[in-house]
C-alpha positions as CSV (number, residue, x, y, z in Angstrom):
1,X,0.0,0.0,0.0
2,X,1.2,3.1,-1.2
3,X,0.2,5.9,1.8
4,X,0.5,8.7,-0.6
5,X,-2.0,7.2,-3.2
6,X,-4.6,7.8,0.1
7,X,-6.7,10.9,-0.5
8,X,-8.9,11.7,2.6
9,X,-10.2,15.3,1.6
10,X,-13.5,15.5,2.9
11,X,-13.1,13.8,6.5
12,X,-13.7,14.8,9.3
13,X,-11.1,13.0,11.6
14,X,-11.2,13.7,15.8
15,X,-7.3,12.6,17.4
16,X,-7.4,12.5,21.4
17,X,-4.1,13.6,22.6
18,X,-3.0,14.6,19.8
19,X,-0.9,17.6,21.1
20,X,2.3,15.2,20.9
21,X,3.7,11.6,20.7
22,X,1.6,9.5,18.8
23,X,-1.6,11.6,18.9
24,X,0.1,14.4,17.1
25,X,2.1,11.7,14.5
26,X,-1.2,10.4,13.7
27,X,-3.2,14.2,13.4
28,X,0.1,15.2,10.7
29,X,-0.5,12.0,9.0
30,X,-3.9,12.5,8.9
31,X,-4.0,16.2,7.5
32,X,-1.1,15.7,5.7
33,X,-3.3,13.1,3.4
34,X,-6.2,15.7,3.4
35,X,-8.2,15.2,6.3
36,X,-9.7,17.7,8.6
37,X,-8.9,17.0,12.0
38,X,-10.0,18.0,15.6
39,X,-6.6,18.0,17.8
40,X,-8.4,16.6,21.0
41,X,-5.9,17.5,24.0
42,X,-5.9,19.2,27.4
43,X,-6.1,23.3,26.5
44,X,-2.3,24.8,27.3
45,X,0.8,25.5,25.3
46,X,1.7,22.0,24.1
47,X,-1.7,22.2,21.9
48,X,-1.3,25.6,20.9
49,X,2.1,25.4,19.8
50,X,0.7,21.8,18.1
51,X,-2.0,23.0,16.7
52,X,0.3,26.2,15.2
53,X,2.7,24.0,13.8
54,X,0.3,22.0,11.4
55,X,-1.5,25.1,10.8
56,X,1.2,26.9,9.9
57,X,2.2,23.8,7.3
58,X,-1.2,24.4,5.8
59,X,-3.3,21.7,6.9
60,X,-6.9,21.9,8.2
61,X,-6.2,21.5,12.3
62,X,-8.7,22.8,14.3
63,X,-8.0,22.9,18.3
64,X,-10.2,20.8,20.4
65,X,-9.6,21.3,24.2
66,X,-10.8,18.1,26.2
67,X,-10.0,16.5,29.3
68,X,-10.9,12.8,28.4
69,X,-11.4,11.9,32.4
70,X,-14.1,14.7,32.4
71,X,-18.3,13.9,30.9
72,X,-18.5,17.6,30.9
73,X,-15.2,18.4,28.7
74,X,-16.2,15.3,26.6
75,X,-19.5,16.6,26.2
76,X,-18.4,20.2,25.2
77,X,-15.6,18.6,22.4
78,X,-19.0,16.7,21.2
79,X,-20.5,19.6,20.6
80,X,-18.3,21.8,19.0
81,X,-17.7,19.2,16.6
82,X,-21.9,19.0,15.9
83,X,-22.0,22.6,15.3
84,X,-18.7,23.1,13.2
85,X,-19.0,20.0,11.6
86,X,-22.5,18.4,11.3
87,X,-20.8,14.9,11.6
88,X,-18.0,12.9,12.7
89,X,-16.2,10.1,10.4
90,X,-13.3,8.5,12.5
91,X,-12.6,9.3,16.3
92,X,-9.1,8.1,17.1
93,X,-9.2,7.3,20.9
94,X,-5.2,7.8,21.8
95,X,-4.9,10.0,25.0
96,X,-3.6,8.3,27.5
97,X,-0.4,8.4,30.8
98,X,2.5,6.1,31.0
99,X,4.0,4.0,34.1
100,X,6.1,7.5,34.6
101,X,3.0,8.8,36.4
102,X,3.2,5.7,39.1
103,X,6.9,4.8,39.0
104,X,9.4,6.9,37.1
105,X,12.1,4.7,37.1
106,X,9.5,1.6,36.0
107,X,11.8,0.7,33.3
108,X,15.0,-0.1,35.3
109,X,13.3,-0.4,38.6
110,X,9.6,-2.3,38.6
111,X,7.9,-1.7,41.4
112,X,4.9,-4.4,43.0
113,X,1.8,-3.7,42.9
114,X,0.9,-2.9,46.3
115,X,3.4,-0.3,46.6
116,X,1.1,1.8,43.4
117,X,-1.1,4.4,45.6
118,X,-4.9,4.2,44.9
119,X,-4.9,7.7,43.6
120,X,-2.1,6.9,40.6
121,X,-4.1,3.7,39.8
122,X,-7.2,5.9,39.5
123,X,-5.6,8.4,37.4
124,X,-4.1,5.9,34.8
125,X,-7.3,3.6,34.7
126,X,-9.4,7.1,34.0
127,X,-7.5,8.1,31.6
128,X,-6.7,5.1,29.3
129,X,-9.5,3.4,29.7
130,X,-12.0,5.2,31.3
131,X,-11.6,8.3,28.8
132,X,-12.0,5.9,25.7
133,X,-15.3,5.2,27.2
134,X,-16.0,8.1,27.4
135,X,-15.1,9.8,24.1
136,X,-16.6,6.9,22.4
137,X,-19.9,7.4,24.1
138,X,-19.8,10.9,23.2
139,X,-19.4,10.2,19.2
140,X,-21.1,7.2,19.2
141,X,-23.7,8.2,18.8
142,X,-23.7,10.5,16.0
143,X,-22.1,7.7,14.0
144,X,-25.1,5.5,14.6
145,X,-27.0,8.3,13.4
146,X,-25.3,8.6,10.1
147,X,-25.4,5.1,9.6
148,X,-21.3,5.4,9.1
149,X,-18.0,5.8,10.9
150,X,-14.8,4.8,12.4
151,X,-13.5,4.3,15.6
152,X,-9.8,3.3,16.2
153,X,-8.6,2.3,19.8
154,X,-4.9,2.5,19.9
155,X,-3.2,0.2,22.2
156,X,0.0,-1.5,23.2
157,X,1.5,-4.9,23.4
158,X,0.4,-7.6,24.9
159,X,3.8,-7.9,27.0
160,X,2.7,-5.0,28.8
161,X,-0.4,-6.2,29.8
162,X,1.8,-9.1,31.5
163,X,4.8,-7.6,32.5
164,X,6.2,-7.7,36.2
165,X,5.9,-3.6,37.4
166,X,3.5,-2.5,35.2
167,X,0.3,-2.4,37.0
168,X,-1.7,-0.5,36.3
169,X,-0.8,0.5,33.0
170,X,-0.9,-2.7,31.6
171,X,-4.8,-3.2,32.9
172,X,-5.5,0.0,31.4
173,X,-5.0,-1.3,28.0
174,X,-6.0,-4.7,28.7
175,X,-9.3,-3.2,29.4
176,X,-9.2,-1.2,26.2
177,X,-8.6,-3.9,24.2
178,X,-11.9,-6.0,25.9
179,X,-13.9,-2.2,25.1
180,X,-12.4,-2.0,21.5
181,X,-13.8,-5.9,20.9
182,X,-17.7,-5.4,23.1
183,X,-17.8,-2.1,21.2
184,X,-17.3,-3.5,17.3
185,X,-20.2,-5.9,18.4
186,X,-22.4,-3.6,19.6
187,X,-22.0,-0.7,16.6
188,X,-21.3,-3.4,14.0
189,X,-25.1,-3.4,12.7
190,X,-25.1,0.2,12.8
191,X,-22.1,0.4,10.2
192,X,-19.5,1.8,12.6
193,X,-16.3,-0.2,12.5
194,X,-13.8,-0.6,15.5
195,X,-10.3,-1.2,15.4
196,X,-7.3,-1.3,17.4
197,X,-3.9,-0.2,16.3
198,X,-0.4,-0.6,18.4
199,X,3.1,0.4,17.5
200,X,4.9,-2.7,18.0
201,X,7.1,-1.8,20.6
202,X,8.0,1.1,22.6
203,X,8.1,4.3,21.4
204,X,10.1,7.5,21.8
205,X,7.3,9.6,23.0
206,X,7.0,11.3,26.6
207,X,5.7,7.5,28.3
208,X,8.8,6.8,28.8
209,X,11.2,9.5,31.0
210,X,14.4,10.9,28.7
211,X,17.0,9.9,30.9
212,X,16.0,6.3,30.7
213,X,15.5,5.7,27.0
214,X,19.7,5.5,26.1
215,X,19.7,2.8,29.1
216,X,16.9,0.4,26.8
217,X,17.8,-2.1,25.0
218,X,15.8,-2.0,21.7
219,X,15.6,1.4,20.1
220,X,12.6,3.5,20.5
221,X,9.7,3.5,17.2
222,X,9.5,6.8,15.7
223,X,5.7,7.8,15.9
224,X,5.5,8.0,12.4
225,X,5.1,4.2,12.7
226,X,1.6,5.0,13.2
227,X,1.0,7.1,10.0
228,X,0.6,4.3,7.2
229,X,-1.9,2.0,9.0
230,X,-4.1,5.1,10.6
231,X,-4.4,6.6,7.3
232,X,-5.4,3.3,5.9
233,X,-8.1,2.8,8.9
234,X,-9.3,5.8,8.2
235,X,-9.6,5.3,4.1
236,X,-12.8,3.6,2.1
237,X,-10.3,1.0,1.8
238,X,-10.7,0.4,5.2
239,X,-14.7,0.0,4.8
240,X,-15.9,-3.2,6.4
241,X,-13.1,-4.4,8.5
242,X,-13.7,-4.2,12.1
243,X,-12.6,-6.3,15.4
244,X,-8.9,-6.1,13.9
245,X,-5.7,-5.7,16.4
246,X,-3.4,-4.0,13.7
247,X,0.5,-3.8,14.8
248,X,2.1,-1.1,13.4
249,X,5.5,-2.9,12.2
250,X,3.8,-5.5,10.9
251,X,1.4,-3.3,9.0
252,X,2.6,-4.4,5.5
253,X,2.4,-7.7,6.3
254,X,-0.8,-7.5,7.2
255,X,-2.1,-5.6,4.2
256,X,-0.5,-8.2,2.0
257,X,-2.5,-10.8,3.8
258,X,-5.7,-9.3,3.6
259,X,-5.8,-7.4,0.0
């Protein structure tokens, strides 16, 4: 699959956390192959000067403050994209915190556990999984509506859903993964598809703390990994596939396989 031969002109893309790492990889991807899109992130400088940047490039990028742990911020990014847009055709649910926020040595130093404080396994579970809930709920619906759309869950290896040290981040996207597969059931009549898309392995984002990325030892994924296979899920040629785990470095594989 050539990305370039992908025109998305026309769509009408929503990217949570898309004021860096991944989320803003995808978003530049995504505008870069003509969507619009809605940069979904907590309001501040990082999504101003994000938002600037791709503006600035010429793309279509559109600020969307929202707090993914909050119904009411949800509910507000919901409706500015009713009234400015009339219609929603792929929600990328990405924003999401790291181990960093529990244990900021979790790399070199894993940490049981009991010794995570109730508070940080709140925060973690709120955001990554709770907040896909949430932003799905929101757009759901207006998808159901139009008898069309997209949703993509992004996600991470299964070795982090297992690994010694990395509760609770690993739950968090265990759980996402069990939402991504109950929610392509329950909007597959409807005509909304559901997919999940990982990188393949860590990657050099702010998840994991600078002073700890020269001690790993694979080197860290670009986040342009992501671009190829989110354009694709976002594409007509995309149209009828849902309940897929995609892997990012295995993406061409996996379009060989299948087309």
């Amino acid at each position: 699959m050539n990305q370039q031969d992908i025109d998305l002109t026309g769509l009408r893309v929503v990217v949570t956390g898309a004021s860096s790492g991944l989320g803003f990889g995808m978003a530049k991807a995504l505008l870069q192959a003509g969507a619009s899109v809605a940069m979904g992130a907590r309001p501040g400088p990082r999504l101003d000067n994000a938002a600037s940047e791709l503006l600035a490039s010429g793309y279509d990028a559109h600020k969307l403050p929202l707090d993914v742990t909050s119904d009411e911020s949800v509910c507000t990014a919901v409706e500015w994209v009713q009234k400015a847009w009339g219609r929603v055709d792929v929600l990328v649910n990405n924003a999401g915190i790291g181990m960093k926020t529990v244990n900021p040595s979790f790399m070199i130093d894993p940490q049981p556990f009991y010794l995570v404080s109730p508070d940080g396994f709140r925060n973690v579970i709120d955001t990554n999984l709770t907040g896909y809930f949430l932003v799905a709920r929101g757009f759901a619906p207006m998808m159901v509506k139009q008898g069309k759309g997209k949703i993509v869950n992004i996600s991470m290896n299964h070795e982090t859903m297992r690994r010694r040290g990395f509760v609770p981040y690993g739950p968090s996207r265990a759980g996402a993964e069990s939402l991504s597969y109950i929610m392509a059931e329950d909007l597959f009549s409807y005509g909304v598809m559901v997919n999940m898309l990982l990188p393949g392995g860590a990657t050099d984002t702010g998840m994991i703390p600078e002073e700890l990325k020269t001690r790993l030892q694979r080197p860290l994924l670009h986040p342009d990994i992501m671009a190829k296979p989110i354009v694709f899920l976002a594409s007509t040629q995309s149209d009828g596939i849902t309940r897929e785990r995609i892997v990012a470095t295995q993406f061409d594989e996996w379009y060989a396989s299948r087309f």
